[in-house]
Phi, psi and omega in degrees: 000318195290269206302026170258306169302319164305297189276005155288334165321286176298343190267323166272037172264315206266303198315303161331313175295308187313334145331267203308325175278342182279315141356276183311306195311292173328319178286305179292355169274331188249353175304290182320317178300325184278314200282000000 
């Protein structure tokens, strides 16, 4: 159990981070684009 829970830990871990970078990514394509 515990290490089924560590890695769903780690895997909406990882989900988040690539969100959160893709996120950024998207803002930084479109920032050039607003100005």
């Amino acid at each position: 159990m515990r290490k089924d829970l560590e890695w769903l830990r780690q895997y909406y871990d990882r989900k988040n981070i690539v969100e959160i970078f893709l996120q950024e990514n998207l803002c930084l394509r479109l920032r050039p684009q607003a100005k």
